[in-house]
N, C-alpha and C positions, 0 to 999 in steps of 0.2 A: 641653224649653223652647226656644223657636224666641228665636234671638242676636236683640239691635238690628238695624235696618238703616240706613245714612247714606243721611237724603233731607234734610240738612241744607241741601244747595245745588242740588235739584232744584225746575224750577220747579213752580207748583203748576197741575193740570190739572182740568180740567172731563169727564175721562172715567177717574178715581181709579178701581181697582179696587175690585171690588162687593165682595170677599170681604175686602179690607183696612177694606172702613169699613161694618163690621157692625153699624150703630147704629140707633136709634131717634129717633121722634117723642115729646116729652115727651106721657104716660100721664095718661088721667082717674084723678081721686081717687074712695075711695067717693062722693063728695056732687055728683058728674058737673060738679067744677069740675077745671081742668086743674092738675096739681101740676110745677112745677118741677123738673126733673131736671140738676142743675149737675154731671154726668161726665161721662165719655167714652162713654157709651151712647145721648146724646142727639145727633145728627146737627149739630143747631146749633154747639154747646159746641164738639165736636169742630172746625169750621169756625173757629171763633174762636179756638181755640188753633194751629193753622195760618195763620190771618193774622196774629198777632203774632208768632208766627216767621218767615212772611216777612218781617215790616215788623225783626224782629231782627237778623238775616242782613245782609237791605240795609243795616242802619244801620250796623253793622260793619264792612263794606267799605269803606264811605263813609267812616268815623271813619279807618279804615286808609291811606287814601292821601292823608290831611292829614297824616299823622304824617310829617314833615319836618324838616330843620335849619332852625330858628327858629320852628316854631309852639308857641304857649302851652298848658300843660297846660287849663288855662279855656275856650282857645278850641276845642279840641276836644271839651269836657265839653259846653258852649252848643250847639256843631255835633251834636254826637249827641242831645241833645236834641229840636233844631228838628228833625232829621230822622224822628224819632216821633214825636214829635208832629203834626207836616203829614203825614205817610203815614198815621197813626191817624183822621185828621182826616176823613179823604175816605172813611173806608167807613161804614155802618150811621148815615145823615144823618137817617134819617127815627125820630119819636119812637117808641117801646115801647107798647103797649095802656096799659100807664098812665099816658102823658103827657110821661112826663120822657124825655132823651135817652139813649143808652148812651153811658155815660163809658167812657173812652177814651186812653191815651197811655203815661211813660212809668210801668214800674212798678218799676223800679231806677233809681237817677239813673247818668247816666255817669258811672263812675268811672277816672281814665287815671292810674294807678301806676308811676313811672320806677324801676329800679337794684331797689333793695334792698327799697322800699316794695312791699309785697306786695297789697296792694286797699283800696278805699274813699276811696281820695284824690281829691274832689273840693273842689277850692280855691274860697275866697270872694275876688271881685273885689280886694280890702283886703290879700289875702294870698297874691299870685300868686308864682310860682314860676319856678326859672331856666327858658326853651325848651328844647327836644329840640336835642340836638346828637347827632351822628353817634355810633354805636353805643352808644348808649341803649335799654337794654330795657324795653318799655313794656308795661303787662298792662290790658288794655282789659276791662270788665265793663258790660254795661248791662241793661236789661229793658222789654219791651214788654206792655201788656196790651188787651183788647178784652173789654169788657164783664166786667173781673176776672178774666180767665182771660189766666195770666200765660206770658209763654215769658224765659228770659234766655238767658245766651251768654256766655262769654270768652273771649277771646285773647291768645296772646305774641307779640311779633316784634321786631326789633330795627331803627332806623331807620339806614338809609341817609346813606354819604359823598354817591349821587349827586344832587346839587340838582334834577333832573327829577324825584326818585322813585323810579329805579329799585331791586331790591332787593338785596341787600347779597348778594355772593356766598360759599359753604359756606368759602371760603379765609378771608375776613375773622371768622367767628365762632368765638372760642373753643373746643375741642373739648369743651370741660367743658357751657357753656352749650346747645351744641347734644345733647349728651348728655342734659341734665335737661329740654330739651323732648322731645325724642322719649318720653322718661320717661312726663313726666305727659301728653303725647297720648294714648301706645297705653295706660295707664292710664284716661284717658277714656273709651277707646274699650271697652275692658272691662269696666271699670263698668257703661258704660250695658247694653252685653251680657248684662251678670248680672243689670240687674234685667229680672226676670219674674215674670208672675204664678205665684204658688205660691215663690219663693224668698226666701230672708233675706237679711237686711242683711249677718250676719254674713258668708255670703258676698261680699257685695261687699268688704266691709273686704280681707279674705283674697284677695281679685282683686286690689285697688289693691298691696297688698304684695307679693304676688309678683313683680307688675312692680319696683316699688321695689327689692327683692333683686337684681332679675334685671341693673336697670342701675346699681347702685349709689350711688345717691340716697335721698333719705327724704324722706317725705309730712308736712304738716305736721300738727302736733299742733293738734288745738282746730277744726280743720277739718269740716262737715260736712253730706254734701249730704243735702237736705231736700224731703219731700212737697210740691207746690205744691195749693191748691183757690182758688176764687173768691175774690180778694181774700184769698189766704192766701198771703205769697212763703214762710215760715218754716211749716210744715207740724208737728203734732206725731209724724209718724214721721220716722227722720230715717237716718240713716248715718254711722257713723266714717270718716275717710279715714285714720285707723289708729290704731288701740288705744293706748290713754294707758298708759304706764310708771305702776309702784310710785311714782317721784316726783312725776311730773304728780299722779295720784290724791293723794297726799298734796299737792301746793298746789290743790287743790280744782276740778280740771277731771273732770266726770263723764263714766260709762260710758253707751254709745247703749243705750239699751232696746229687748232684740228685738223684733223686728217682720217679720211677713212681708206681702211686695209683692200686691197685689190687679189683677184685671183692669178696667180703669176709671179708674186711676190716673195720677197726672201727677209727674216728680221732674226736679230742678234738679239735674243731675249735675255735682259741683263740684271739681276739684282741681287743688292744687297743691304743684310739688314744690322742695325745695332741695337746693343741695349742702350745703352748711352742716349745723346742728344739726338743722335742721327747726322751730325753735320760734319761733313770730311774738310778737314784741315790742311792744309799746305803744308808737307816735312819740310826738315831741314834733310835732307837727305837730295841728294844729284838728282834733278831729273833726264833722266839719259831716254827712255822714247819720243820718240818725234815723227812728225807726217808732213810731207811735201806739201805745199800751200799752191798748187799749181797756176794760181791765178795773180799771185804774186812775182815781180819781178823788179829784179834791182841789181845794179852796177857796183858789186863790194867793193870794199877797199883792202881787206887786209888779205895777205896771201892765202892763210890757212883759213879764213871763209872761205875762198872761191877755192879753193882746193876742195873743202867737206862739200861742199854745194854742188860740184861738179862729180864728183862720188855717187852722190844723191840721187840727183836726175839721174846718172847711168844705170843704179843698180835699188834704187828706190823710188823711183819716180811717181807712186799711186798710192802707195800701203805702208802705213808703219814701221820705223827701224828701231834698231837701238846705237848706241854709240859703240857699246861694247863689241857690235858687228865690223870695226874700221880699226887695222891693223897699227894705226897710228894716232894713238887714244890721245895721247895729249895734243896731238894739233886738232883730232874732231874738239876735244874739250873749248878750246880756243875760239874756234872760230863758228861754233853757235852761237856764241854771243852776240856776234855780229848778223848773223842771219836771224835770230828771232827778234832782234831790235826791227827790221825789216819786212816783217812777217812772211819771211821766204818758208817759216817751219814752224808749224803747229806743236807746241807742246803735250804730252801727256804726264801729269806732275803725278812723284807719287805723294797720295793721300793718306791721314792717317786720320782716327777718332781718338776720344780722349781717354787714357791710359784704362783705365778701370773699365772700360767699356767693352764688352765681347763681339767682333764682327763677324759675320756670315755672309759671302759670297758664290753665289751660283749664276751660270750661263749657261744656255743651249740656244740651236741655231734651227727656226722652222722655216718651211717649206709653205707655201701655200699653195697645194693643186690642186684639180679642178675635183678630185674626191673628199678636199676636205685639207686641213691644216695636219702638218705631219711635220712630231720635232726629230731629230735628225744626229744632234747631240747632246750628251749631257752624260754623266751618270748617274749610278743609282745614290741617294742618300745613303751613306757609312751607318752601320747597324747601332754604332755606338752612340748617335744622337739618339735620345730620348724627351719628352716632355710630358706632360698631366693634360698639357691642355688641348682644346680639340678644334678643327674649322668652324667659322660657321656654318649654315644651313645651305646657304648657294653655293659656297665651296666646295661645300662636302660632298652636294648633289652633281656638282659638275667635274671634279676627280671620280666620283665611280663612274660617271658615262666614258669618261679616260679608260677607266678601266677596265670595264668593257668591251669597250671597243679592243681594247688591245689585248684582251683574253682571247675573244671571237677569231682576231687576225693571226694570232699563236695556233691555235686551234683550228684553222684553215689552212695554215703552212705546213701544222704536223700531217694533216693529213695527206697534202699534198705529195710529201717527203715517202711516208709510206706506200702510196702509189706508185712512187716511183721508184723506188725499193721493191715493191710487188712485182712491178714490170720487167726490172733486170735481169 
C-alpha cells in the first residue's frame, strides 16, 4: 500500500506526471449516449477536485494572516468566504452542454473556533463575539467545491502579541498546547497515510490512537472523518477518530460500520485532539450551520419556515450553509426552528471541551488514485508548536516513507522544470 503523499502546498502544474493521473475520458453507455462518470477515473473530476483544493489552500492562508489582535471572528468567516467564492468564480465560465452554468463556491462555510470552542462557529452579524487578542487559539475549517466535487481543510494556530503579524514564537506557547498540536498533526498525517485502496477504517482508527498514546492526549469522541462524492460532504462510509467507550455507547453514540477504502475515492480526513477529557460539549452559543436533509419532507406551517426552506432548496440544496449567509437573519433565525423539529435540516452544533483543556484541530482532503493515496490539502504545522515527545515505532516508520516519497516527487519536478528551462 503506497503512504499519502503532501502535495498540499505544491503548486499545481500543466506537466502532472502520466503515471500519477491514470484516468479516463467519461465512457459511451450501451445506447452510444455518453454516461457521466463522477470519480477519480474521470480526468475531469479529478481536475476539479484539484482546483478546489487549490482555491482551499489559498483561502487558508489568506484567512491566516488576518487572524490578528482586534479582528472579528465574522470578519474573517465573511473574508474566507469572498475569497471562494471570487477564486471559484473565475474558472469553468463557460455554460455545460446542457445550458446551465457549473455551480461553484463555498461547500463548507467558514468556520473560526477561539479557546475551547472546538468547530462550527460561525456567528450571525446580531451575535458577534469578543476579537482575537493575543494567544488566542483559533481552529479555522472551511470548504471549497467545483462542480460538487468538494475538498476542505483545517487549521490550528495561535495569534500573535506582534501587531505586524508576526508569529508567535515556540517560547511564548504553552508546552501542553504545543504538545497536542504536534498530536493531532502527525495523527493527520497518518491517517491520511492509512487510507488506501484495499484497507479499513478500522485501521485508521488504530493509527489516529497510536499516535494519541504515543503523546498523551485523547482524540475526540463523536468525531468522524467521512467519504466525500459530488455534492456529498458527509459520505456514507465514514471513520471513527477513536472507538467510543462502554459509556459513550450506553448515551447513544454509535460504532463506524466497517468499511474498506476503494480506488477512486475521495475522504475528508478529519481530526482533533484535546488535553482534557476528549469529549465535545454542546455550547450555549447559536448553532447557525446546517445541511439540507433531502429525504425529508414536510408541509410547514409558519411563513418564515417555508420562506428559509424555500431559500434552501434554491441556493442550498446539497452542502452546508450558514444562516449568516440569508439577508434576513431574524426570520432565518425563526423559522429553523420549525424545520429542524421536522428534520428538513441537519444541524452542525458548535462544540466546545472543557475550559482548561487545550484543542487542536487539523483537516486535509485525499485523493485515492490508481498511483496511490495523494492528500491534496492541508498545511504545514506552524513552526511554533513544539513538544519533547516523539511517535511511536509504526508511526514514525510510516511518516518517513511520507517523506520520501515526497522528497523523490520534489526532486523529479525540479528536474523536470530545469529541462524545460534548458529547452527554452
Amino acid at each position: 500500500m503506497a503512504p499519502a503523499r503532501n502535495e498540499a502546498e505544491e503548486e499545481e502544474s500543466s506537466d502532472e506526471d502520466d503515471d500519477e493521473m491514470e484516468v479516463t475520458k467519461n465512457e459511451a453507455g450501451e445506447d452510444g449516449e455518453e454516461e457521466e462518470c463522477t470519480d477519480l477515473s474521470n480526468s475531469d473530476v479529478c481536475t476539479k477536485y484539484r482546483e478546489a483544493s487549490t482555491i482551499v489552500n489559498m483561502a487558508l492562508k489568506e484567512v491566516i494572516s488576518k487572524c490578528v489582535v482586534g479582528t472579528s471572528v465574522l470578519e474573517l468567516c465573511k473574508f474566507g468566504a469572498s475569497i471562494i467564492d471570487a477564486s471559484a468564480s473565475k474558472l469553468y465560465t463557460k455554460k455545460k452542454s446542457d445550458g446551465k452554468m457549473v455551480e461553484k463556491g463555498v461547500a463548507f462555510p467558514v468556520c473560526v473556533s477561539v479557546n475551547d470552542i472546538i468547530c462550527n462557529l460561525s456567528p450571525l452579524a446580531s451575535e458577534e463575539l469578543e476579537p482575537l487578542k493575543a494567544g488566542d487559539i483559533v481552529k479555522l475549517d472551511l470548504g471549497c467545491h467545483i462542480d460538487g466535487y468538494i475538498a476542505v481543510a483545517a487549521h490550528t494556530l495561535i495569534v500573535s502579541e506582534d501587531p505586524a503579524g508576526g508569529e508567535p514564537t515556540p517560547e511564548s506557547v504553552d508546552p501542553s498546547m504545543g504538545n497536542v498540536a504536534v498530536a493531532a498533526y502527525t495523527a493527520m498525517l497518518a491517517a491520511a497515510a492509512s487510507i488506501t485502496a484495499g484497507a479499513s477504517n478500522v485501521s485508521v482508527t488504530e493509527a489516529v490512537k497510536r499516535v494519541a498514546d504515543a503523546y498523551g492526549v485523547r482524540a475526540l469522541a463523536s468525531v468522524r472523518m467521512h467519504q466525500m462524492k459530488r455534492f456529498v460532504i458527509d459520505g456514507v462510509k465514514e471513520v471513527a477518530l477513536r472507538e467510543p467507550t462502554a459509556e459513550e455507547l450506553e448515551a447513544g453514540e454509535e460504532k463506524a460500520s466497517p468499511c474498506t477504502f476503494e480506488q477512486g475515492e475521495v475522504y475528508a480526513v478529519d481530526v482533533a485532539m484535546s488535553t482534557g477529557e476528549g469529549r465535545p460539549r454542546p455550547s450555549n452559543l447559536r448553532t447557525t450551520v446546517f445541511r439540507r436533509n433531502a429525504e425529508a419532507n414536510y408541509r410547514l406551517k409558519i411563513k418564515n419556515s417555508r420562506a428559509l426552506l424555500s431559500e434552501v432548496d434554491k441556493r442550498f440544496p446539497a452542502l452546508p450553509f450558514t444562516l449568516a449567509d440569508f439577508d434576513d437573519e431574524r426570520g432565518a433565525r425563526m423559522g429553523v426552528t420549525e424545520c429542524l423539529a421536522h428534520g428538513l435540516l441537519t444541524p452542525y452544533p458548535v462544540l466546545h471541551e472543557q475550559r482548561d483543556a487545550y484543542v487542536a484541530h487539523f483537516k486535509c482532503t485525499v485523493l485515492l488514485l490508481p498511483s496511490g493515496s495523494v492528500r491534496v490539502t492541508g498545511l504545514e504545522l506552524p513552526t511554533y508548536f513544539k513538544t519533547d515527545k516523539t511517535p511511536d515505532e509504526e508511526t514514525a516508520k510510516l511518516l518517513a516513507e511520507v517523506e520520501e516519497l515526497a522528497a523523490k516527487k520534489a526532486k523529479k519536478k525540479a528536474s523536470k522544470k530545469k529541462k524545460k528551462k534548458a529547452a527554452a
